[in-house]
Structure formats: C-alpha cells, structure tokens
C-alpha beads as a LAMMPS data file, in Angstrom:
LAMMPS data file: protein, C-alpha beads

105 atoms
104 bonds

1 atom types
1 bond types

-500.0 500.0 xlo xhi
-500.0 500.0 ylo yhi
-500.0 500.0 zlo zhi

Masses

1 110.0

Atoms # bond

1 1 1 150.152 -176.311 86.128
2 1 1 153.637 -177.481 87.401
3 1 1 152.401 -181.070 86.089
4 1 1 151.523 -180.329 82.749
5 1 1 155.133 -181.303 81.108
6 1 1 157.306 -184.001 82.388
7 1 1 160.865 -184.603 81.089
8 1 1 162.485 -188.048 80.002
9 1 1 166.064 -187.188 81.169
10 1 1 167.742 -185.558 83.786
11 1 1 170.867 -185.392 81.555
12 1 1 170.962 -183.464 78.453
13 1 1 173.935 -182.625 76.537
14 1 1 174.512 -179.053 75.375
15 1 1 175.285 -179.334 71.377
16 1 1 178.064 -176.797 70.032
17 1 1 181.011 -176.862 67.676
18 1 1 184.309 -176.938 69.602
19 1 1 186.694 -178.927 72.372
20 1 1 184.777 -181.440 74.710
21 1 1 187.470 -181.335 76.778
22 1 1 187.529 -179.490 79.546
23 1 1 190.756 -178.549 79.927
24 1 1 190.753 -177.490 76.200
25 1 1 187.576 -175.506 76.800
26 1 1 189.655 -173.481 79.110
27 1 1 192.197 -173.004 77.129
28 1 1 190.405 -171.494 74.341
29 1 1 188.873 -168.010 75.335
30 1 1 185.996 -168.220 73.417
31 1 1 184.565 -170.980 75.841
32 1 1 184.645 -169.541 78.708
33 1 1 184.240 -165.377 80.138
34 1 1 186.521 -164.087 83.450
35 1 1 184.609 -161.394 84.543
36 1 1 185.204 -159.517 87.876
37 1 1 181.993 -159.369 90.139
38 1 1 180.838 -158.053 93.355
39 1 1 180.278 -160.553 96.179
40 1 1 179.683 -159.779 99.956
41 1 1 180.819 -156.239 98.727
42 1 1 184.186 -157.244 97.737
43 1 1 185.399 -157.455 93.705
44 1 1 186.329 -160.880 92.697
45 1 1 186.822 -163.036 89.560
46 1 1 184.355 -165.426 88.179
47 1 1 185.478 -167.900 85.458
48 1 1 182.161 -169.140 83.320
49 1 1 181.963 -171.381 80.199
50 1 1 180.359 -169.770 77.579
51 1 1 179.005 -170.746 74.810
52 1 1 177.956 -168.336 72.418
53 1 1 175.868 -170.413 69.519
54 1 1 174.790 -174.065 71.130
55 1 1 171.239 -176.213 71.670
56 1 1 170.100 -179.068 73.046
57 1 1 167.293 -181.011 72.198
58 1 1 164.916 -182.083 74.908
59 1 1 162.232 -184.982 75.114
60 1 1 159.098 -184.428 77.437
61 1 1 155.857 -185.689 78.139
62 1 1 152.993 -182.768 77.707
63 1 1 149.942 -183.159 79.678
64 1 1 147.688 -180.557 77.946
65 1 1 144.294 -181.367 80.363
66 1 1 146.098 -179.528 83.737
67 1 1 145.664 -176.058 82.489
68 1 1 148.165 -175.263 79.871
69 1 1 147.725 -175.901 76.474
70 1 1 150.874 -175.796 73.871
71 1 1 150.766 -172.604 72.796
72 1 1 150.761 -171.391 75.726
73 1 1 153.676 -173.845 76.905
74 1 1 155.307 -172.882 73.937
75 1 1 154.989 -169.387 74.191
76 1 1 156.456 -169.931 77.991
77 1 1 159.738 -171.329 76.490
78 1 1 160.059 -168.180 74.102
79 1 1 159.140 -165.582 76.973
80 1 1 161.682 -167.502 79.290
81 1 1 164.809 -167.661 76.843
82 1 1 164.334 -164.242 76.313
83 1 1 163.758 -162.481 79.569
84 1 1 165.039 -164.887 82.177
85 1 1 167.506 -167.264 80.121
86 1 1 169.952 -169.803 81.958
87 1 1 172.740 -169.981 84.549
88 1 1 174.109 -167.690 87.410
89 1 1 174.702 -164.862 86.002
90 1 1 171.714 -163.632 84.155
91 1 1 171.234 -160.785 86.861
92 1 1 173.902 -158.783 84.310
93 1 1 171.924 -159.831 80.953
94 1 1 173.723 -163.057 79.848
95 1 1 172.360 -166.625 79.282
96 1 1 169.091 -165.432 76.980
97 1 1 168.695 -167.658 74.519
98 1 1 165.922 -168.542 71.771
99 1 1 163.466 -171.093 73.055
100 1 1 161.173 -173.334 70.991
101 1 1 158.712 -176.326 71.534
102 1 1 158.055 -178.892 68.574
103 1 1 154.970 -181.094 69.142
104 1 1 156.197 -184.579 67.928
105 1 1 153.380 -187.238 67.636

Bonds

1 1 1 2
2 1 2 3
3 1 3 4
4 1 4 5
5 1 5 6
6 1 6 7
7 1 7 8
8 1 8 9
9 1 9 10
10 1 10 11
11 1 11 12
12 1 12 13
13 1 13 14
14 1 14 15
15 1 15 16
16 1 16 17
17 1 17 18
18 1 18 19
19 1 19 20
20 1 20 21
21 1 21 22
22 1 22 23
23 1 23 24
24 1 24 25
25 1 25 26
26 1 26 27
27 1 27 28
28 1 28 29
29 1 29 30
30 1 30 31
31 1 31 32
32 1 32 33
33 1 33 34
34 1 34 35
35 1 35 36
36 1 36 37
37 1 37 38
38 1 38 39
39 1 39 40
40 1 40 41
41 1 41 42
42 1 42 43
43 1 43 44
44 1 44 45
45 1 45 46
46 1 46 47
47 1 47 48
48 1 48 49
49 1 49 50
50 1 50 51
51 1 51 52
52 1 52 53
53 1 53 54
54 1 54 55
55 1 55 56
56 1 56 57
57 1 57 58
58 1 58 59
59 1 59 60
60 1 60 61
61 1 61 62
62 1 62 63
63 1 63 64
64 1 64 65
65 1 65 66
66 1 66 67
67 1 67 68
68 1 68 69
69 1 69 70
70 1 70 71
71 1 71 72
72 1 72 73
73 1 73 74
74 1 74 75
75 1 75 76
76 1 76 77
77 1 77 78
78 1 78 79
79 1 79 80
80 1 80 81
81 1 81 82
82 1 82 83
83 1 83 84
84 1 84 85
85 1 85 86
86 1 86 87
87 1 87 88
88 1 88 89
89 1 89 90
90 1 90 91
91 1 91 92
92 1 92 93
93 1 93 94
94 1 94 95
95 1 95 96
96 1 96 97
97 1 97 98
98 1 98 99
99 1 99 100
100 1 100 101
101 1 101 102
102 1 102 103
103 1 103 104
104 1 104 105
C-alpha cells in the first residue's frame, strides 16, 4: 500500500498571510508558541512557529491498482489531520489540521 501515491516535490511551501521573514516571524507572537516542556525529566522552553490558519497544496501521483482506492486515500488524509496532525509536538494536541484530496484529471 506504501506505493499507491507518489509525490512530485520534496519541497512544498506552507501558504499563510503574514511575514516570510524569519526574523519577523519571531518577532510577531502570533507566529510562533514558547511553551515550557518536560525533557529527560527536567522543564525547559521550546520555541515553535505556529501557524494558526495556513495550507499547502500538494501534487502526487495515485496508483489506485496497489490496494487503496481514493476514497479510502482520501478518507486517510481526513483521519490523519485530525487525530495525528503534523510536527513535534502533537503528543499535547497541537498540529491537527483539516485534510483533503482533490482528484485532478
């Protein structure tokens, strides 16, 4: 099943309304969280961007004849935004997003 959808680019921007700088992205506290965080039993502080509404559009090759068909691939990305999401720290509930596949032919 791990064959079934292959993607055209390794490098896909991540579309949002705000600074593309970085140092302006850290400047402005609504890009980024500072959270403090247990590691190796000690409390320390973690600096992540965030972005709170953003997409990105991604192009892929779907191979429906290995054992997936698209709504089931499609129903994967849903399940997956929701319950798993994206980044390091969706152990404490952030990084869920709303996923969606659009058959282009």
């Amino acid at each position: 099943m791990e064959k079934a959808l292959s993607f055209t680019s390794l490098n896909v921007p991540l579309k949002y309304e705000g600074p593309k700088k970085i140092e302006e992205l850290f400047d402005n506290r609504q890009f980024h969280s500072r959270l403090s965080v247990g590691v190796q039993g000690k409390r320390v502080m973690r600096v992540r961007p965030q972005f709170n509404v953003w997409s990105m559009c991604l192009a892929g090759l779907f191979i429906p004849d290995v054992g997936l068909n698209f709504d089931e691939l499609s129903d994967l990305a849903e399940t997956a935004g929701l319950t798993v999401g994206i980044g390091d720290n969706r152990v404490n509930g952030y990084g869920r997003f709303r996923g969606s596949i659009v058959e282009v032919k």
